[in-house]
Backbone bond lengths (Angstrom), bond angles and torsions (degrees), N, CA, C in turn:
res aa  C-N    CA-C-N  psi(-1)  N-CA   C-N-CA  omega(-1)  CA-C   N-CA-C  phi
1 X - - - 1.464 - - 1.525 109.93 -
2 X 1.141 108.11 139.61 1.964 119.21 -164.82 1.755 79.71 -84.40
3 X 1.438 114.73 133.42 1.683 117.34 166.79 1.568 102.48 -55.82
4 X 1.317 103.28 165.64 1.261 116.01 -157.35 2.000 95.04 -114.85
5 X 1.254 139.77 67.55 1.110 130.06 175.28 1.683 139.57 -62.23
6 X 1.247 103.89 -10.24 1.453 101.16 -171.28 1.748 101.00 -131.66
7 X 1.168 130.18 165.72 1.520 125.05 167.10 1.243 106.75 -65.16
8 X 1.509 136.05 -39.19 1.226 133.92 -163.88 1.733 107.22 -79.67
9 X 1.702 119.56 -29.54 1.620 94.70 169.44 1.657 88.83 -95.54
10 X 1.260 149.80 48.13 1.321 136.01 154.20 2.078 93.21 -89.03
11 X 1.894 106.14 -47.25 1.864 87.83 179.87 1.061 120.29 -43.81
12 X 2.011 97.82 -54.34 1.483 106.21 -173.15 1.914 123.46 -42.33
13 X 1.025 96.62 -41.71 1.760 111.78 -179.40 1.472 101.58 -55.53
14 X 1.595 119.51 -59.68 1.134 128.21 179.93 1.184 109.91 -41.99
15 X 1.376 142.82 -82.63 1.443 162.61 71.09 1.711 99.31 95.81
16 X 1.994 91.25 -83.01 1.738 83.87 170.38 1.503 98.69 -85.92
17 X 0.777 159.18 32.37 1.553 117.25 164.87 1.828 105.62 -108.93
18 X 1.491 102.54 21.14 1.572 95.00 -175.56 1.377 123.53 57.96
19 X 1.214 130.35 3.05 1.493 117.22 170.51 1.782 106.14 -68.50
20 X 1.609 82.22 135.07 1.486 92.12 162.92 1.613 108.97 -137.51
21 X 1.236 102.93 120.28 1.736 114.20 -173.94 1.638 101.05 -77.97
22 X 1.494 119.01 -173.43 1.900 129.83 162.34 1.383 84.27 -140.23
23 X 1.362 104.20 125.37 1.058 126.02 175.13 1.621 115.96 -110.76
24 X 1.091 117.42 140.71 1.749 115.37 179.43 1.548 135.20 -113.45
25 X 0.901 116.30 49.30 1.450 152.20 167.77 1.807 104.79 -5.22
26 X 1.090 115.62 99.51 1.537 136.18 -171.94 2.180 108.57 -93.50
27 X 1.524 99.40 106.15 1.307 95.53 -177.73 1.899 117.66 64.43
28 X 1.134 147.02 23.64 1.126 153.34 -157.47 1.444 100.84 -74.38
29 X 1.280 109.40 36.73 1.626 106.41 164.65 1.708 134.30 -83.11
30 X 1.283 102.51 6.28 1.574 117.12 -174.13 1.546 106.67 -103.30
31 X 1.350 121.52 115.82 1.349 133.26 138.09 1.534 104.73 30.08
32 X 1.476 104.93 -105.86 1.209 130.44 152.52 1.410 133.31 15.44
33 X 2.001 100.37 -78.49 1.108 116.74 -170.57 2.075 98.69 -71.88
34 X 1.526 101.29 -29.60 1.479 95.07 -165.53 1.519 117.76 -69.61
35 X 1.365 97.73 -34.21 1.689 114.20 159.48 1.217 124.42 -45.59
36 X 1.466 119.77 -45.75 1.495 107.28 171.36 1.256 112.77 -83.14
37 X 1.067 144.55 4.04 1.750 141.62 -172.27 1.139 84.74 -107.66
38 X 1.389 151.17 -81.01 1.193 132.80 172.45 1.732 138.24 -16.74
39 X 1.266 106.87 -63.34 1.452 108.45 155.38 1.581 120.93 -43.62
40 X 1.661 116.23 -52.13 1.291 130.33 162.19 1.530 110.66 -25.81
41 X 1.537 123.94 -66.69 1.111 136.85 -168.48 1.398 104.99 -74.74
42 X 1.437 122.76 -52.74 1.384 114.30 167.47 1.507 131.14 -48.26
43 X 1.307 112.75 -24.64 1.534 114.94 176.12 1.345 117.71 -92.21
44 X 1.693 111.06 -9.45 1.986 123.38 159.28 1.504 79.60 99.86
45 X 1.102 155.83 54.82 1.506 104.51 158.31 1.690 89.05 -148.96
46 X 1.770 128.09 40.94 0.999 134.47 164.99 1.637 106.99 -132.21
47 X 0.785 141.46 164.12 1.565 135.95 113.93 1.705 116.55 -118.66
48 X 1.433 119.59 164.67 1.314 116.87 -170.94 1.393 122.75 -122.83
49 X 1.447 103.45 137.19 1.749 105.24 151.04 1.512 129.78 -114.28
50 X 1.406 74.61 105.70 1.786 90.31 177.71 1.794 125.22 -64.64
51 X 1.417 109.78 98.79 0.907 92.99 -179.33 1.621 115.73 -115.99
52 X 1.689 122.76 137.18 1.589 116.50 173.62 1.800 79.64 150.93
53 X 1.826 112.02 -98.20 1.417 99.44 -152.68 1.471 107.91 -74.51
54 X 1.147 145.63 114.45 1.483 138.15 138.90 1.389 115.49 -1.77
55 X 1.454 130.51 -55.31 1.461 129.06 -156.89 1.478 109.00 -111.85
56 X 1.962 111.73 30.18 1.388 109.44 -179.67 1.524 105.19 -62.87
57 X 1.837 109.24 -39.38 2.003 91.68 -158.13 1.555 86.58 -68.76
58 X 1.317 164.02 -92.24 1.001 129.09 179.24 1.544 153.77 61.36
59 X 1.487 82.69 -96.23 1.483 107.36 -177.77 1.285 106.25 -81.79
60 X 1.505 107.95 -39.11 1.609 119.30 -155.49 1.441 103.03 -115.05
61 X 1.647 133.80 58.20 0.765 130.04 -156.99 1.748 136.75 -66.73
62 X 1.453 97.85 -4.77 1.920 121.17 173.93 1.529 90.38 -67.20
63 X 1.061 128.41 -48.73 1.359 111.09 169.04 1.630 136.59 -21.86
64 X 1.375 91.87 -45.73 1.165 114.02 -162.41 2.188 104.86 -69.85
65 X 1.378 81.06 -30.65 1.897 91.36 176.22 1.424 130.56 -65.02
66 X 1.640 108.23 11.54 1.417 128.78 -162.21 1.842 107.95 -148.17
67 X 1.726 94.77 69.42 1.547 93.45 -176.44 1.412 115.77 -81.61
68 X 1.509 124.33 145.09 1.092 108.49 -178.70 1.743 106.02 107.48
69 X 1.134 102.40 -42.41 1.723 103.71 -159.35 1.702 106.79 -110.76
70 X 1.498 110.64 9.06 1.659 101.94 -169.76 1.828 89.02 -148.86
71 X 1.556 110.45 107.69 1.180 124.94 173.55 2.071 109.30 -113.00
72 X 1.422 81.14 126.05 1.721 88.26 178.67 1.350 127.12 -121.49
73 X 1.683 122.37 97.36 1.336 139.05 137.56 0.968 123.49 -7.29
74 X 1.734 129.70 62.89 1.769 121.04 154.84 1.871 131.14 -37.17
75 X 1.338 90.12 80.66 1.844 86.35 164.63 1.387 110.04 -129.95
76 X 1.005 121.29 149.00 1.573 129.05 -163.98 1.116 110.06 -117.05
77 X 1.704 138.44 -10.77 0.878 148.06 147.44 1.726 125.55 -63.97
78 X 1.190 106.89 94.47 2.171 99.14 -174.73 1.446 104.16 -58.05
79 X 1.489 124.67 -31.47 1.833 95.73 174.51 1.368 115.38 -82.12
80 X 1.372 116.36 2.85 1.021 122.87 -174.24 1.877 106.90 -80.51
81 X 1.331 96.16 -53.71 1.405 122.87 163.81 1.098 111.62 -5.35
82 X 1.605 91.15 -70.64 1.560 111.63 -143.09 1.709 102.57 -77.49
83 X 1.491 106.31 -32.28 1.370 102.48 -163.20 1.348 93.43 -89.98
84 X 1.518 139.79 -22.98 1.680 118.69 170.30 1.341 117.34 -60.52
85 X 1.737 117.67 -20.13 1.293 113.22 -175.11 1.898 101.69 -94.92
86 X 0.624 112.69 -34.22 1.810 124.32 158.29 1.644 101.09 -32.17
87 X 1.479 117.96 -66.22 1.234 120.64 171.37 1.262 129.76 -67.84
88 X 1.404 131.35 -7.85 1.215 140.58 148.87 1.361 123.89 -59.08
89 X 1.216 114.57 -68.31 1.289 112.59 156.73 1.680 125.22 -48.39
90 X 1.075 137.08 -35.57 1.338 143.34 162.46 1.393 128.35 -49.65
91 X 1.411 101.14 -29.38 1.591 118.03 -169.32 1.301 118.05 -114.51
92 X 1.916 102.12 5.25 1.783 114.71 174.33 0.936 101.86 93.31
93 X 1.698 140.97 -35.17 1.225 123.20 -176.18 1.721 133.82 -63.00
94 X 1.290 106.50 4.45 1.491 104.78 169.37 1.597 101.93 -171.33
95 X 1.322 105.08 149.20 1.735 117.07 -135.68 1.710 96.31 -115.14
96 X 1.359 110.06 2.71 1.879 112.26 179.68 1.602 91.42 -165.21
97 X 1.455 112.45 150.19 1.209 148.92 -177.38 1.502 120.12 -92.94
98 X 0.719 126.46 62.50 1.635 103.65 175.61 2.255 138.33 -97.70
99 X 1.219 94.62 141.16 1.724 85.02 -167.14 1.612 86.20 -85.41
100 X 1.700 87.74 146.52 1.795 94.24 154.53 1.722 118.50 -106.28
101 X 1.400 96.67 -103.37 1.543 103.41 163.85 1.379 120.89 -91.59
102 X 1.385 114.22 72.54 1.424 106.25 -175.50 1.423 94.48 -128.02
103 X 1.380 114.54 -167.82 1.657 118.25 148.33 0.870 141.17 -84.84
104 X 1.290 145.41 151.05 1.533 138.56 170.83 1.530 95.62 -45.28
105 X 1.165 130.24 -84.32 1.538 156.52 -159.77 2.074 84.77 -37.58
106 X 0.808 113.00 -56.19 1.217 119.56 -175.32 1.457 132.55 -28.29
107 X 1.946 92.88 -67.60 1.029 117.08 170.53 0.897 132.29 -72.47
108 X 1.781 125.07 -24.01 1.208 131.32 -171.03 1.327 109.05 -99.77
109 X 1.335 104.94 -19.65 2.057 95.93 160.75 1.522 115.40 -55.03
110 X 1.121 119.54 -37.00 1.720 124.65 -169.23 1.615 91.15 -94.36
111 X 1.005 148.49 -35.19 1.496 133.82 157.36 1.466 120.14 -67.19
112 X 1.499 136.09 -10.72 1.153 126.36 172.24 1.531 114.19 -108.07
113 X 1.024 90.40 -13.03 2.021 107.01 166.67 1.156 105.76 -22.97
114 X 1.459 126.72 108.97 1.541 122.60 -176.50 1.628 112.79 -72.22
115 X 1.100 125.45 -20.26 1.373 141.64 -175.39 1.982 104.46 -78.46
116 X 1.598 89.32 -66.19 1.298 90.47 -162.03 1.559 121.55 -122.43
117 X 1.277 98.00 21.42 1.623 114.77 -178.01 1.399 107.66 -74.82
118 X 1.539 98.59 -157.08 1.853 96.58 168.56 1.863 94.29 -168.32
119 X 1.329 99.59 61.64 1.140 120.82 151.76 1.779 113.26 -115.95
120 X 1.532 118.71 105.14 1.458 126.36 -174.08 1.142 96.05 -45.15
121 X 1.567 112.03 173.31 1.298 131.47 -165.67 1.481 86.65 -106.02
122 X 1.507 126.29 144.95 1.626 119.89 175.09 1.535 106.29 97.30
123 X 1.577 112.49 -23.82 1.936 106.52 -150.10 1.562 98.00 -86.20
124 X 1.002 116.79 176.92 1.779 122.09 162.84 1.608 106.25 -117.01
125 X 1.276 104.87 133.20 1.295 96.18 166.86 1.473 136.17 -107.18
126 X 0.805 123.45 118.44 1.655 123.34 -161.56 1.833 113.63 -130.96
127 X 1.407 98.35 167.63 1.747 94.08 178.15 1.653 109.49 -120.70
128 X 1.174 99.39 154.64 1.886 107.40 -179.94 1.383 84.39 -126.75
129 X 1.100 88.39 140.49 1.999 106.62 154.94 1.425 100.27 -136.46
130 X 1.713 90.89 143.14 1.711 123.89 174.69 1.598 119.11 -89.70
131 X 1.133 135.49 133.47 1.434 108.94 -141.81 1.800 80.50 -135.34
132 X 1.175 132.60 144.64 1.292 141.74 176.82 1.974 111.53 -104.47
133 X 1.272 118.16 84.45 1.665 96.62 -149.20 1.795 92.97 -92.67
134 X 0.985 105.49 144.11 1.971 98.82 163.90 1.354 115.85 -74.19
135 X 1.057 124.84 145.23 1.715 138.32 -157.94 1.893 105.25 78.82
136 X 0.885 117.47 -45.07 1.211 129.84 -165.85 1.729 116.85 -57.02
137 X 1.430 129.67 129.31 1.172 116.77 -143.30 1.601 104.95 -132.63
138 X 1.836 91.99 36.87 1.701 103.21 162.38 1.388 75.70 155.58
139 X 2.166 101.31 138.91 1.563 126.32 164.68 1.793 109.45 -33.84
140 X 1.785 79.90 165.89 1.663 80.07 -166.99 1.681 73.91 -140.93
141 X 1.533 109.51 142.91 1.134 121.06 179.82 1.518 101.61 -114.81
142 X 1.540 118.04 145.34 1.906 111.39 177.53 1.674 83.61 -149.93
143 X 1.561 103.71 161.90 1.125 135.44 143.44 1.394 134.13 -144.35
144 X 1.383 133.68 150.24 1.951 109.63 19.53 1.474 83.56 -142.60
145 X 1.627 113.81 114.31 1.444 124.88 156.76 1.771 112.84 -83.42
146 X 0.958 129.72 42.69 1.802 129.65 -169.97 1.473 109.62 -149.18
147 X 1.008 115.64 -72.00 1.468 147.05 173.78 1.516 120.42 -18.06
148 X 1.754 74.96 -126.07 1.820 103.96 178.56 1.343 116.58 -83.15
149 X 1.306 115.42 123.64 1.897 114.56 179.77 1.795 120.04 -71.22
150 X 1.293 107.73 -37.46 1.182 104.91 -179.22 1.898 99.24 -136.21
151 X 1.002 121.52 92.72 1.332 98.33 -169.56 1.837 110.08 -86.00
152 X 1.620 93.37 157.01 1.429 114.71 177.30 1.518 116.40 -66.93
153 X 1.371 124.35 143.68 1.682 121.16 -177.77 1.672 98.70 -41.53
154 X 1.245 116.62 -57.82 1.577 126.49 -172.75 1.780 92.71 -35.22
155 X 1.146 101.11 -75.62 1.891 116.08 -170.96 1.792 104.97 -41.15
156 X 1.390 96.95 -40.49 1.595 84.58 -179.52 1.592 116.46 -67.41
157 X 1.083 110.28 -30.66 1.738 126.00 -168.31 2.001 88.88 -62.18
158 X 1.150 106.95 -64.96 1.244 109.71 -178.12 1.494 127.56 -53.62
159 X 1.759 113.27 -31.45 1.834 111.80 160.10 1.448 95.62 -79.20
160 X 0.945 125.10 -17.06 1.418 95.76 -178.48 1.717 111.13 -83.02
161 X 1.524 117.85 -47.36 1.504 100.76 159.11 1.661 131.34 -35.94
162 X 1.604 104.42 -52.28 1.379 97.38 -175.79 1.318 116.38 -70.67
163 X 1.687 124.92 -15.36 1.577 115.14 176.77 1.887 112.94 -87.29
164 X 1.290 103.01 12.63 1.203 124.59 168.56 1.604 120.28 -78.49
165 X 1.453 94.72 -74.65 1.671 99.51 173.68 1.611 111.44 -65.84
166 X 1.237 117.90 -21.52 1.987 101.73 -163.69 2.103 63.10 -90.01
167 X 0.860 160.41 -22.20 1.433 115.64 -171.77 1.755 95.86 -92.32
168 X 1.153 132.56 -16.84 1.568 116.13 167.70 1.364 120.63 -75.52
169 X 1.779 116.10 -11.33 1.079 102.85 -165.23 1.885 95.95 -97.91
170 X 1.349 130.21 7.80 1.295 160.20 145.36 1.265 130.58 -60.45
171 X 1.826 107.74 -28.08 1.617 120.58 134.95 1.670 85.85 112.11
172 X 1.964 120.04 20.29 1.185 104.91 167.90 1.670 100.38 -93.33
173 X 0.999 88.90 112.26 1.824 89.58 162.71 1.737 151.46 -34.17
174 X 1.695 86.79 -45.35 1.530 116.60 174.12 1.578 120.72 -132.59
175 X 1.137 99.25 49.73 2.166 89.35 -171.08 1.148 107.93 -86.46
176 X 1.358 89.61 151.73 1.426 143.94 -167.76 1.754 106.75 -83.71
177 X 0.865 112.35 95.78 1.742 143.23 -170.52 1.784 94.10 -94.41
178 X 1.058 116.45 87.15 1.595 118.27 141.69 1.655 120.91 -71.72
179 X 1.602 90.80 123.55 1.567 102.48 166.23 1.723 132.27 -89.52
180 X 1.402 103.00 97.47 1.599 101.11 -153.48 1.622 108.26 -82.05
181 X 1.168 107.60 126.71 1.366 114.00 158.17 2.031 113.80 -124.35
182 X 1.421 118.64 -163.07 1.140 110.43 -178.89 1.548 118.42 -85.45
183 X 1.617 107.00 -9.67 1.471 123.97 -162.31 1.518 98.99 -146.01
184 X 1.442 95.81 172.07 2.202 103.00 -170.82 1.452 93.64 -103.25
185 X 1.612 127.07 10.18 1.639 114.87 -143.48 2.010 84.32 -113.49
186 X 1.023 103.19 139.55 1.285 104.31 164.83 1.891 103.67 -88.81
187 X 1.160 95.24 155.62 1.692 115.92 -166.61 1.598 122.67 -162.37
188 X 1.307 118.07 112.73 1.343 120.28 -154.75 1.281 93.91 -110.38
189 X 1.791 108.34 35.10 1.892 97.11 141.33 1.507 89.06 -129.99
190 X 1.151 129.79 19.69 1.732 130.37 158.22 2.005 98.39 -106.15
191 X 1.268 99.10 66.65 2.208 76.98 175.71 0.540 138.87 -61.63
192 X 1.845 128.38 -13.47 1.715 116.29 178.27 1.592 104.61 -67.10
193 X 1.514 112.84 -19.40 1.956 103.06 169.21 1.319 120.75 -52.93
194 X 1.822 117.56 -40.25 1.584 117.80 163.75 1.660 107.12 -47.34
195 X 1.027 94.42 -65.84 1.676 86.44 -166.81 1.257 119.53 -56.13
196 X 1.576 114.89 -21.83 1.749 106.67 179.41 1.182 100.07 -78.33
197 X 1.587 137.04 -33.02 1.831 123.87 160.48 1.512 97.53 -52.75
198 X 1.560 143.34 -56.32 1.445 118.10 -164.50 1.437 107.67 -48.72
199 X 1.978 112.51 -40.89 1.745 111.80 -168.44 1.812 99.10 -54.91
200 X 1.051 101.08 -61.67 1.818 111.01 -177.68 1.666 115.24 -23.43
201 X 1.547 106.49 -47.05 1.311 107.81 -155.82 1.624 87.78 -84.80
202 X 1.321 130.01 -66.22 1.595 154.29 169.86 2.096 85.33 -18.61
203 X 1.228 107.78 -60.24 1.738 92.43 -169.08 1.543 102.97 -77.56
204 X 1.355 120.59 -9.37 1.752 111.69 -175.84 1.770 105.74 -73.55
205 X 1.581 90.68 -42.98 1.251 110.23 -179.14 1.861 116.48 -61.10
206 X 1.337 118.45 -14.57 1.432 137.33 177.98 1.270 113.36 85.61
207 X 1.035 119.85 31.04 1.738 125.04 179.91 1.494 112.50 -79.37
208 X 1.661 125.68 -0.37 1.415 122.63 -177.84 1.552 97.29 -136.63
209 X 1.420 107.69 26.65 1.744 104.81 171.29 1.933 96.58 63.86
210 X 1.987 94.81 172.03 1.615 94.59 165.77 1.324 125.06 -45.70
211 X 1.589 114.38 105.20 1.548 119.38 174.54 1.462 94.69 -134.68
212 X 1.458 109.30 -166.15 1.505 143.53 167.98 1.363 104.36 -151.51
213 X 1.485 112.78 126.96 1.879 101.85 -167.01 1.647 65.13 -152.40
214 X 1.908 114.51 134.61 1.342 128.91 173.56 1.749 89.12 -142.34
215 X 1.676 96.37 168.58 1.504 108.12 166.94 1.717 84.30 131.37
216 X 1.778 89.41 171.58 1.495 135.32 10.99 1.757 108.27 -63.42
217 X 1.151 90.52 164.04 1.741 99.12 -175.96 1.316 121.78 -176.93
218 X 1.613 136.23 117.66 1.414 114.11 -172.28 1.029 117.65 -90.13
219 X 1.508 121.99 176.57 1.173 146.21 -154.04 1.907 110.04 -45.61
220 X 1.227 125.20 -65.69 1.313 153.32 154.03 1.266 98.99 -30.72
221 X 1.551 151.30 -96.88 1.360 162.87 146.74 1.853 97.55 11.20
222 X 1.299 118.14 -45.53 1.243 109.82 -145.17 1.878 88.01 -105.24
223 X 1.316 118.22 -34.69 1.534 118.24 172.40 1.563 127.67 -92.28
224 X 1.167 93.61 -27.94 1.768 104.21 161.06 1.217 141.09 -122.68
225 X 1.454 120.15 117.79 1.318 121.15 -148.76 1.892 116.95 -75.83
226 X 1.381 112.00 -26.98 1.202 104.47 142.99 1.212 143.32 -48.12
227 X 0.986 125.44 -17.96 1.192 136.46 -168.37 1.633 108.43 -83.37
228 X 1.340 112.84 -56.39 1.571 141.74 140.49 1.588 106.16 -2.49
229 X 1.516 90.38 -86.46 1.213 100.91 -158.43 2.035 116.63 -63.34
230 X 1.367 101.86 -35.96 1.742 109.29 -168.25 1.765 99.89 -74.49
231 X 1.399 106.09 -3.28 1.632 110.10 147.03 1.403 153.05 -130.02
232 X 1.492 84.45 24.83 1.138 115.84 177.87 1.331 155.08 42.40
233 X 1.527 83.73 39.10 1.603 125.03 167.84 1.407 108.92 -54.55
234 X 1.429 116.67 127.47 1.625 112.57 149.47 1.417 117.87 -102.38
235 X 0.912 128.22 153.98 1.535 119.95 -167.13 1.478 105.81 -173.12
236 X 1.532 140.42 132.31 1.059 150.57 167.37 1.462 112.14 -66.13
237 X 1.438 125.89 10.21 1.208 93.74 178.92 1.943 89.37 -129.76
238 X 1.747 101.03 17.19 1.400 99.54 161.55 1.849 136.84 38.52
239 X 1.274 89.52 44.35 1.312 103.81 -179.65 2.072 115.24 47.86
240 X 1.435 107.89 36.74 1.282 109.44 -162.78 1.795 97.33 -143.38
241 X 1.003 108.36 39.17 2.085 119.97 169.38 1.213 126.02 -44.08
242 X 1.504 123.92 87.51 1.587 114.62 156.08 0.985 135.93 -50.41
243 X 1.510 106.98 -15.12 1.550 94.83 -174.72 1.836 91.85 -163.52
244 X 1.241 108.67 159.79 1.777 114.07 -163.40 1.629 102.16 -130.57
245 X 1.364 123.36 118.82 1.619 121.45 166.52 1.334 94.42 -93.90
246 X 1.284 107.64 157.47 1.268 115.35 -157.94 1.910 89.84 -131.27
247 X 1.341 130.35 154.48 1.552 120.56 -169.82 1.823 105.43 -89.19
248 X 1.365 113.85 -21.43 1.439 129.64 -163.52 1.658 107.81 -133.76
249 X 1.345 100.55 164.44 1.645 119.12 164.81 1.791 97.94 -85.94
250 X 1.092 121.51 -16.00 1.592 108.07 -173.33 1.656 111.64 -92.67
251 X 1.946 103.86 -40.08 1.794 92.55 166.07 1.208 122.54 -76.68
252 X 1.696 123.66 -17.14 0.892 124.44 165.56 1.611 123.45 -31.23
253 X 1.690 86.96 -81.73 1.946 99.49 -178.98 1.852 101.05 -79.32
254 X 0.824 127.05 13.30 1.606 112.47 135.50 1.168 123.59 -56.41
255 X 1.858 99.77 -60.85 1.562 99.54 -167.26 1.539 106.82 -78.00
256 X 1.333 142.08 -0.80 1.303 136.83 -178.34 1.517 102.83 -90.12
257 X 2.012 117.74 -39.66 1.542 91.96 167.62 1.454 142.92 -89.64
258 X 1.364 113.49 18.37 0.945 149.98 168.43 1.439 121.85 -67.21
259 X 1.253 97.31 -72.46 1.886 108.66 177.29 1.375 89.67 -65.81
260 X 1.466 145.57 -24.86 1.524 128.57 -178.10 1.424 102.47 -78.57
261 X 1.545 115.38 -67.52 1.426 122.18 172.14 1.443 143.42 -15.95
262 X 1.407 101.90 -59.80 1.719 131.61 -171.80 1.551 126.96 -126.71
263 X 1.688 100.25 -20.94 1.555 113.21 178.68 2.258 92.34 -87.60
264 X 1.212 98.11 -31.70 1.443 97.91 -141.81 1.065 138.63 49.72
265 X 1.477 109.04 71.10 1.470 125.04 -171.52 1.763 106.03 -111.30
266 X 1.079 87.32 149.27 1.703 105.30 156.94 1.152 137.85 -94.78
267 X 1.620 107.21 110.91 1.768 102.39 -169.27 1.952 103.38 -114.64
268 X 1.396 65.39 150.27 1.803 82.91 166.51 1.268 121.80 -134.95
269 X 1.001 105.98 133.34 1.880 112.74 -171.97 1.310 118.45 -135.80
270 X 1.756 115.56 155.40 1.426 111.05 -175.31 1.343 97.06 -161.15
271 X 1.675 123.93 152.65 1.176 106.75 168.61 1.663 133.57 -97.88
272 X 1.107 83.97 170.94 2.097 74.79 -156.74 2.057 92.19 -112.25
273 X 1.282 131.31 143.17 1.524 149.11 131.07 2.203 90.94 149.04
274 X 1.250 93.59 -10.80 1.857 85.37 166.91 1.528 105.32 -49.65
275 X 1.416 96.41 168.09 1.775 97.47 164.49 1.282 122.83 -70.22
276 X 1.825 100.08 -21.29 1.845 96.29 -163.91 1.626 77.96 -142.78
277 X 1.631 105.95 148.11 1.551 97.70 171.20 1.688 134.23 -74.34
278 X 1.390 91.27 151.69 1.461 92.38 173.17 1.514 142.51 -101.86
279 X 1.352 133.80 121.78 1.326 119.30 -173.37 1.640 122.45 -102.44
280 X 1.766 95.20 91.59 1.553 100.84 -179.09 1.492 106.71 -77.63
281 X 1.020 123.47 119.36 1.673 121.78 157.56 1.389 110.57 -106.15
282 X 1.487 104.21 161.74 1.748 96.85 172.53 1.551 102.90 -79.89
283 X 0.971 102.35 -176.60 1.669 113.27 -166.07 1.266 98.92 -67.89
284 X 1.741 123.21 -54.29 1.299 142.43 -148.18 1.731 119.58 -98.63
285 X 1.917 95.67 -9.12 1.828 104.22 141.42 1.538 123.05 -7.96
286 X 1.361 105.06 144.47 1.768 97.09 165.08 1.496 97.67 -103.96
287 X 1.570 104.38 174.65 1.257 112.10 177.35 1.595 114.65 -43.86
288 X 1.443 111.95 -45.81 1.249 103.78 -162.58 1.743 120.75 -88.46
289 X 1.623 96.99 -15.82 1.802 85.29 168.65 1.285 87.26 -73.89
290 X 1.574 153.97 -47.21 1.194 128.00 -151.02 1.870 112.08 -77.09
291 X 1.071 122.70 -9.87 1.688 119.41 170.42 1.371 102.64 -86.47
292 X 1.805 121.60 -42.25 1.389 107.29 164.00 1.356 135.88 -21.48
293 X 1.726 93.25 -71.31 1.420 137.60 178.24 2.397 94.32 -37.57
294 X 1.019 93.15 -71.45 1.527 122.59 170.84 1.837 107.04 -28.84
295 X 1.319 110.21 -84.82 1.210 114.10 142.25 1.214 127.94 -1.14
296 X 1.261 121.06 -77.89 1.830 120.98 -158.71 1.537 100.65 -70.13
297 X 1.250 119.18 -43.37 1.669 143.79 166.22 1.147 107.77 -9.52
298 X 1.590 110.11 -78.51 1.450 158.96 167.67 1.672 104.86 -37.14
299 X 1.788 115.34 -50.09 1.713 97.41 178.74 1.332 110.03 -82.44
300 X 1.358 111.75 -14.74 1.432 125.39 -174.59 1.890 103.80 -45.95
């Protein structure tokens, strides 16, 4: 598989390869959210269940241009919503998750539902976002700005698997996982640096399949190879990072509003250890991180 660098050959990929996901669409009363399910459907490789307003085809009448492929769930209750579409996905009937206008808090009660959720028993749950940067000359995958605030060595082992597979399932074979901290120096009154030597040794040892996983290392060091070198770092992952762990939930969503803010980038994010993926967006998303967002779901 040719890697997948830009959002636009991620449709195309979608596109030809005939996948078509069921997606279950939580509250889809926003502008926004209807725009990207639409596009979704226009590019073939979604169809939808709308679940929350009764009178979306209606309101939202592009809907209506896709018979056959857009079924809508009247519940008027959003926790109600959330947990019939929780059970959709649970019960096979639809293969991606998505929030519309709901809450975080909302949705993730009926996804962490120990009974009837579809978060495994054992899993961690965490978020990756895919980041589209300008200048930049292929996606950059990081975690976890959403999630986990301080994660546990265990939790790291586990973003680091999942920023593994969403970059193979992207068609990179071997990526290169930078471990970001503020400095390259390990320091045992900074500990997540111990543990990024435990990640180091754990991937030498082959515990994350074909990778390259280095650090601690910052951001710059780990994407630009000058940067590397005029300090004379050696490092296998050569100033050339597919993908970025991040030590916190706070540098995390720094660096995610940032690359939105000032990079003007496009991110897409989803969360990864559910059974089926999930597409949290914030409410106030544009259409197109949220079909992005939609998208990555979908190659998942």
């Amino acid at each position: 598989m040719t890697p997948i660098k830009d959002f636009a050959s991620l449709t195309a990929h979608l596109r030809e390869s005939g996948v078509r996901k069921r997606i279950a669409v939580v509250c889809a009363s926003d502008r926004n959210t209807e725009q990207a399910v639409v596009h979704a459907l226009e590019e073939g490789f979604a169809d939808l269940i709308m679940v929350g307003d009764g009178d979306i085809l209606d309101r939202f009448s592009e809907l209506k241009r896709f018979p056959g492929r857009v079924e809508v769930i009247d519940v008027h209750d959003r926790d109600e919503a959330a947990r019939v579409a929780v059970k959709l996905v649970r019960d096979g009937k639809a293969d991606v998750l998505m929030k519309g206008l709901i809450n975080t808090d909302n949705i993730l009660r009926a996804i962490l539902d120990k009974e009837c959720g579809i978060l495994p028993a054992g899993r961690v749950l965490t978020h990756v976002t895919v980041a589209e940067v300008p200048g930049r000359d292929k996606l950059l995958f990081f975690s976890d700005p959403a999630v986990i605030p301080s994660p546990t060595f265990s939790q790291r082992v586990e973003q680091v698997r999942y920023l593994a597979s969403i970059c193979r399932s992207f068609g990179i074979e071997c990526p290169r996982i930078a471990l970001v901290h503020c400095s390259e120096k390990v320091n045992a009154k900074m500990p997540v640096t111990l543990d990024y030597v435990r990640l180091v040794e754990m991937n030498r040892q082959g515990d994350f399949g074909k990778a390259i996983i280095d650090g601690p290392m910052d951001v710059k060091t780990a994407c630009e190879a000058t940067s590397g070198a005029i300090k004379g770092i050696v490092s296998p992952i050569e100033g050339n990072a597919d993908a970025l762990l991040f030590p916190d939930i706070e540098s995390g969503n720094v660096f995610y509003k940032t690359l939105t803010l000032w990079a003007k980038a496009l991110n897409a994010g989803m969360l990864c250890g559910t059974s089926a993926p999930v597409v949290l967006p914030s409410r106030s998303d544009t259409a197109e991180a949220k079909y992005t967002s939609l998208a990555v779901a979908c190659l998942m």
